[in-house]
C-alpha positions in Angstrom: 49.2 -54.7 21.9 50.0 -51.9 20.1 48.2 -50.2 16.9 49.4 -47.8 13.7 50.2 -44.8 15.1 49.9 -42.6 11.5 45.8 -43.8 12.2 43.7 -40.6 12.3 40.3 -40.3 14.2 37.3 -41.5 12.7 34.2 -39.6 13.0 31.4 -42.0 13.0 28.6 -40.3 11.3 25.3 -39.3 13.2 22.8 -42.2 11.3 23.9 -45.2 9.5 22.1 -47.1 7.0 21.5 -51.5 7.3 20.3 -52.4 4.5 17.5 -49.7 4.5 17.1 -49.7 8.0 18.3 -45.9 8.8 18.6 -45.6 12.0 19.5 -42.0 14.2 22.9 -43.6 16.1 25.7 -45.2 15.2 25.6 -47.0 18.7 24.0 -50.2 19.2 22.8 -52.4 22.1 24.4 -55.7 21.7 22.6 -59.0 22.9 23.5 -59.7 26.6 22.0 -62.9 27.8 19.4 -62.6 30.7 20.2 -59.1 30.7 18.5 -57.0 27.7 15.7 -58.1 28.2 12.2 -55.9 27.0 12.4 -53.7 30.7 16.0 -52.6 29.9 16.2 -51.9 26.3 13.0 -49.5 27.1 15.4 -48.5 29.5 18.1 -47.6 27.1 15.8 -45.9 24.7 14.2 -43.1 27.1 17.7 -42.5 28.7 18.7 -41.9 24.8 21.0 -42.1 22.3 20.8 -45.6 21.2 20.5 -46.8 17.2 18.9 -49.8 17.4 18.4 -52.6 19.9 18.7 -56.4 20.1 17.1 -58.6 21.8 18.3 -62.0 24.0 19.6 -64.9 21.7 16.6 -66.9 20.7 15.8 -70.4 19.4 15.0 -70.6 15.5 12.7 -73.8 16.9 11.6 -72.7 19.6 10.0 -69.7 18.2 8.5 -71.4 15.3 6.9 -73.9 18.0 5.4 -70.9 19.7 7.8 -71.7 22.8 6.7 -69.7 25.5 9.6 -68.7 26.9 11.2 -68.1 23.3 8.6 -65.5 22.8 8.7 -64.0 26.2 12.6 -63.4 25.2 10.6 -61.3 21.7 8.6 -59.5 23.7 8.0 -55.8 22.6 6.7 -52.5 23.4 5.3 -49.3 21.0 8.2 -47.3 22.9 11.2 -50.6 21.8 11.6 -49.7 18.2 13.4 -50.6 15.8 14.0 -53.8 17.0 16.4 -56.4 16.1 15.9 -60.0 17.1 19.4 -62.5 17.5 18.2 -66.1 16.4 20.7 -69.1 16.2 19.8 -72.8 14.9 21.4 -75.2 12.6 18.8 -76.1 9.9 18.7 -73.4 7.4 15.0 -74.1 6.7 14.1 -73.4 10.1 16.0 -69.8 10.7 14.6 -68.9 7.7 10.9 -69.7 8.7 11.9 -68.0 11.9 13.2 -64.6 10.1 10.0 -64.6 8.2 8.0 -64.8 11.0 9.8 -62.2 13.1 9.1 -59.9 10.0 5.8 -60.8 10.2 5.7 -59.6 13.2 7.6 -56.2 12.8 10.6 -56.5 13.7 13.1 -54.1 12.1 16.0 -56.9 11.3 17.1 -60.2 11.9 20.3 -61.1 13.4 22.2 -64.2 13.2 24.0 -65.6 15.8 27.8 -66.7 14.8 29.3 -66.3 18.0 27.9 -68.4 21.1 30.5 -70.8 22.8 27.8 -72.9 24.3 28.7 -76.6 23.6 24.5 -77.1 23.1 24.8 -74.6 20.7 27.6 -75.4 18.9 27.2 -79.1 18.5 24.0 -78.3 16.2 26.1 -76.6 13.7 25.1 -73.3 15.4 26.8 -70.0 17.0 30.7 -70.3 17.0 30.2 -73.8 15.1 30.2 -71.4 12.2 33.5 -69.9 12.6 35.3 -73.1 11.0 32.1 -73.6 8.1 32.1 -70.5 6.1 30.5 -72.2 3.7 27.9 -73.6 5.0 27.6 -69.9 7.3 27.0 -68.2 3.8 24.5 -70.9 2.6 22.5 -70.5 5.8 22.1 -66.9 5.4 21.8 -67.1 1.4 18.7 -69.5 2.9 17.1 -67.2 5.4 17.3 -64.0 3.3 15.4 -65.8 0.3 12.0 -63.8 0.4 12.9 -61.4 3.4 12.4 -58.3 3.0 14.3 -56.2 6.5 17.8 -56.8 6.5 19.7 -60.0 8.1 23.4 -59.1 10.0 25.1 -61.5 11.2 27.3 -61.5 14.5 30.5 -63.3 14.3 34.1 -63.2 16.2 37.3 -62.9 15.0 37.2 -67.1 14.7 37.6 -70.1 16.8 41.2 -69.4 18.1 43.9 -68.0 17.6 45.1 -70.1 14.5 42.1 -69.9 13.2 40.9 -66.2 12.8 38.1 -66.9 9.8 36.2 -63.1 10.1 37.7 -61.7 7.3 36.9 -64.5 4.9 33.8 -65.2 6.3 32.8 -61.7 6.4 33.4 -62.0 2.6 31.0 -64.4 1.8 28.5 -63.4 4.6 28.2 -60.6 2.1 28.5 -62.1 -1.0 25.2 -64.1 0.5 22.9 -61.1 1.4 24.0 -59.9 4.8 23.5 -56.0 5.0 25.8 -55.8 8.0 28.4 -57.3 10.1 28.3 -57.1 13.9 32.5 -58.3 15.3 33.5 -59.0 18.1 37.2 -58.7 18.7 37.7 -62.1 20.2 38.1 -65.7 19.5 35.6 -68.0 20.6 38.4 -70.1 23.1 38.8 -66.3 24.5 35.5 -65.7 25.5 35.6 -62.7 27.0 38.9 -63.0 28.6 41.9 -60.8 27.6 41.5 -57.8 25.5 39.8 -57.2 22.5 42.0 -56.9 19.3 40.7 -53.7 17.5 43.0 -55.2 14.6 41.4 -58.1 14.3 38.4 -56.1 13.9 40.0 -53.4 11.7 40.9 -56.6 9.0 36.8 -57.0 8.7 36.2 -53.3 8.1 38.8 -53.7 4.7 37.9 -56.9 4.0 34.0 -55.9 3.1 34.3 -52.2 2.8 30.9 -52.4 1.0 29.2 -53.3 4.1 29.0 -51.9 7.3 31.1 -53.1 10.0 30.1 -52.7 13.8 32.5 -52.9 15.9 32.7 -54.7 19.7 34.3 -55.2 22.9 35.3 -53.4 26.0 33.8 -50.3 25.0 33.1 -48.6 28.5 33.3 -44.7 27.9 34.1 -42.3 25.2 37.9 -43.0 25.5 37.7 -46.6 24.6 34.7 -45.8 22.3 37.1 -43.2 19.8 40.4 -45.9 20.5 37.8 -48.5 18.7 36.7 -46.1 15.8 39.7 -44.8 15.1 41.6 -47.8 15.3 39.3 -50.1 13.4 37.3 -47.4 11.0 34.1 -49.3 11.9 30.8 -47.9 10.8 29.3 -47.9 14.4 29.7 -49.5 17.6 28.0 -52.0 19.6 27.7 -52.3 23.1 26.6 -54.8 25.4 28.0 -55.0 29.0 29.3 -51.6 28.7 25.8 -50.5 28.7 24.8 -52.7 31.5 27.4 -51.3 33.7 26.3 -48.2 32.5 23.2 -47.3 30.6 23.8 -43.8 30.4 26.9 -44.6 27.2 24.8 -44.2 24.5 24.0 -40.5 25.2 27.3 -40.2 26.7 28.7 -41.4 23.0 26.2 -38.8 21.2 27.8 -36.2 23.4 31.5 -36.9 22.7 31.3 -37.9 19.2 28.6 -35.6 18.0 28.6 -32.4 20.6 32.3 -32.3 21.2 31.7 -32.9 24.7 35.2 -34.8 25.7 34.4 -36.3 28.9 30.4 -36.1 29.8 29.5 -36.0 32.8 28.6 -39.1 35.2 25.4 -39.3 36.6 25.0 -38.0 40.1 23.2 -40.0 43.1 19.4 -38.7 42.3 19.8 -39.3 38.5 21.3 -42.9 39.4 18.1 -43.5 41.6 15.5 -42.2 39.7 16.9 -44.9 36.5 16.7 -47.3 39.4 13.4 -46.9 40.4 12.0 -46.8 36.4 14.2 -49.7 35.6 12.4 -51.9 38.6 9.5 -50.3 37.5 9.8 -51.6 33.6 10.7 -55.1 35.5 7.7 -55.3 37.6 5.3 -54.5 34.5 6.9 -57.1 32.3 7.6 -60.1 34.8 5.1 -59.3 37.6 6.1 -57.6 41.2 7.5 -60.7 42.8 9.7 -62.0 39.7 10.7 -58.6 38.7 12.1 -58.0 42.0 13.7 -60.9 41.9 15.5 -60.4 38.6 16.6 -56.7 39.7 18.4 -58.1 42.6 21.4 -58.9 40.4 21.2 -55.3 38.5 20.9 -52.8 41.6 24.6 -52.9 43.2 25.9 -51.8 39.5 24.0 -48.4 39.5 25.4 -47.9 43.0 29.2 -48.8 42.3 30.7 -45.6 42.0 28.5 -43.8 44.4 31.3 -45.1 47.8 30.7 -47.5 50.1 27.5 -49.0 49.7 27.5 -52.6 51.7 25.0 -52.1 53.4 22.8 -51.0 50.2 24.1 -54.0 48.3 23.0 -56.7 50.9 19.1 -55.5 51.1 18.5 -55.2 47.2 19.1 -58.4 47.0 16.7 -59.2 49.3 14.4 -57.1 47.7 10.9 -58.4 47.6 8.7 -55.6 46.4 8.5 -52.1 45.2 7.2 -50.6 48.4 10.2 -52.5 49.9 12.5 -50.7 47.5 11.9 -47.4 48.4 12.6 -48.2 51.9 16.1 -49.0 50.9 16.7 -45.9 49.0 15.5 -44.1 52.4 18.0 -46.4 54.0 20.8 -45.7 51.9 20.3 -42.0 52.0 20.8 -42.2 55.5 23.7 -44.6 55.8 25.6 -42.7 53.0 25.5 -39.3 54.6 28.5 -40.7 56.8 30.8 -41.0 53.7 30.0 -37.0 52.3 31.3 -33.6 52.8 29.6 -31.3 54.8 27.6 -30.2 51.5 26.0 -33.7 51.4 26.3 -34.4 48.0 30.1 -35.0 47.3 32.2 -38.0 48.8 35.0 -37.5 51.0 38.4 -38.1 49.2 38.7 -41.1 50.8 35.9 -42.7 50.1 36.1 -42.3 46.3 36.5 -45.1 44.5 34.9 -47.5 41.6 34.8 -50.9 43.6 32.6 -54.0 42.5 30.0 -54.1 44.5 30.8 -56.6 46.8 27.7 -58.7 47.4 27.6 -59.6 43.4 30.4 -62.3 42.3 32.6 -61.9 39.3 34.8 -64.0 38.2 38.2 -64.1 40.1 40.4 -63.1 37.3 38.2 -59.6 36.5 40.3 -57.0 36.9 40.6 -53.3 35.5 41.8 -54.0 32.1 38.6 -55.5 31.3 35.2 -55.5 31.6 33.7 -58.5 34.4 31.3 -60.4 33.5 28.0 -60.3 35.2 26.9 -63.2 36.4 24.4 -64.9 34.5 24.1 -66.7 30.8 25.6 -64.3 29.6 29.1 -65.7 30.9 28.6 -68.2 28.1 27.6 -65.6 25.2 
């Protein structure tokens, strides 16, 4: 696909404004099923750079019913602020209930799920169900902002399919109903998150509402593809959601190319990608318990290790891993193991060993390849 070329850059600016919510960044966390969880968007924050943060899609009925596991999925910290919290449901009266409680409970904003694929989801009138009701999407929100004081967004994509690309109309009356921002994501719901995202698809939001803000997302990995989706769409900000998990570092990254001048920042070396390791388990352990928390990191570990070389043997004992004692064992391990693969200064790789592989011992789908981002395994293949 190609884009106008007469397009100038766009120079996000340092803090943007939802509604009343100013917030520092332009850069957001997006939701990320099973994966942003309370450890990691603590994560995020202390590494730095990062606007505002959003949890896991929740029920609307679940948290009302003080569901366990729905507010286990809310969970906060002093350090996780602001906070935004994605609901979805079908019955206006309930999200609404839910948004006021959430406020209730400090959050910083409500978000409203327009996006999931999930045939459980959708068959209640909920997530991508929206796409083809823009009516009754704008009467929902116009529902759940009556009496709420912190702003609502809403997260939609581009619309069902292909013949059916509803954002900018929808994005209309999304407004028109009270939303304070608009969250895209530059595919259809029958893409998922094959293919690429179309930046134009996205760019035909920003001028539809140019009241509004407009975040931009998809396939943002790095400050390249970051700049290519401001200048391209002229988005307010940009939200990011497995670029972050593949690498957490982006936000500050993004502060440093779009704010410092920095053009390419540099990647974290082998003790900086440890020492996030280690605190990431860490944040794990105190949230889900030692034994759980391990469990959960198995699936993260091999990511902060990918573009460190070879690292098989690494990959098949974290997920194992059954404490944190046992942990630092495999770093000692790796150390070891790895020295094969460096120069004779022990830091840097040999030529030949320099790559950016998938870790092996963690699946993604078959048809991943380097023109987009995989998909981790997990829900979040259906978000």
């Amino acid at each position: 696909m190609s884009y106008p070329q007469h397009l100038s850059f766009v120079q996000l600016k340092r803090t943007i404004n939802l509604g009343g919510l100013n917030l520092p960044s332009p850069f957001f966390l997006s939701p990320l099923a099973g994966y942003t969880n309370l450890p990691f968007r603590r994560l995020i924050r202390e590494i730095g750079g990062v606007g505002l943060c959003t949890t896991d899609l929740v029920n609307a009925r679940s948290l009302i019913e003080n569901n366990k596991k729905a507010l286990k999925l809310i969970e906060t910290h002093a350090t996780d602020q602001p906070l935004a919290v994605q609901i979805f449901g079908g019955k206006p009266e309930e999200m609404r209930r839910a948004a006021h409680m959430l406020q209730e409970r400090g959050v910083a904003s409500v978000d409203i799920n327009m996006g999931c694929p999930v045939p459980k989801v959708c068959g209640v009138g909920a997530g991508s169900a929206l796409l083809r009701d823009c009516e009754g999407a704008a009467a929902l929100v116009a529902e759940v902002v009556r009496g709420l004081s912190i702003p609502l967004t809403c997260k939609i994509r581009l619309g069902w399919d292909e013949g059916n690309i509803t954002a900018p109309d929808l994005a209309k009356r999304l407004r028109d109903a009270g939303a304070a921002a608009i969250f895209v994501h530059g595919r259809t719901r029958e893409q998922g998150f094959s293919g690429r995202v179309n930046l134009a698809g996205i760019r035909a939001v920003v001028e539809a509402v140019p009241e509004l803000p407009v975040i931009g997302n998809g396939d943002v990995v790095d400050c390249e593809s970051a700049q290519r989706m401001a200048r391209v769409t002229g988005c307010a900000g940009i939200s990011i959601g497995r670029g972050a998990f593949y690498n957490p570092w982006i936000f500050r990254q993004l502060n440093s190319c779009f704010f410092d001048g920095v053009e390419s920042p540099p990647e974290p070396d082998f003790e900086e990608r440890v020492r996030i390791m280690r605190r990431h388990l860490e944040l794990m352990t105190e949230c889900f318990g030692e034994r759980d928390g391990c469990i959960r990191f198995r699936k993260m570990g091999p990511w902060y290790v990918k573009k460190l070389g070879p690292a098989n043997a690494f990959n098949r004992r974290i997920t194992q891993l059954q404490s944190r004692e046992e942990f630092e064992e495999i770093i000692v391990f790796y150390r070891a193991w790895r020295r094969q693969f460096l120069e004779e200064d022990g830091v840097t790789l040999k030529p030949r060993y320099r790559h950016d592989e998938e870790p092996e011992e963690v699946a993604v789908p078959a048809s991943a390849s380097r023109t987009h981002i995989p998909v981790p395994v997990g829900p979040v293949e259906w978000w």
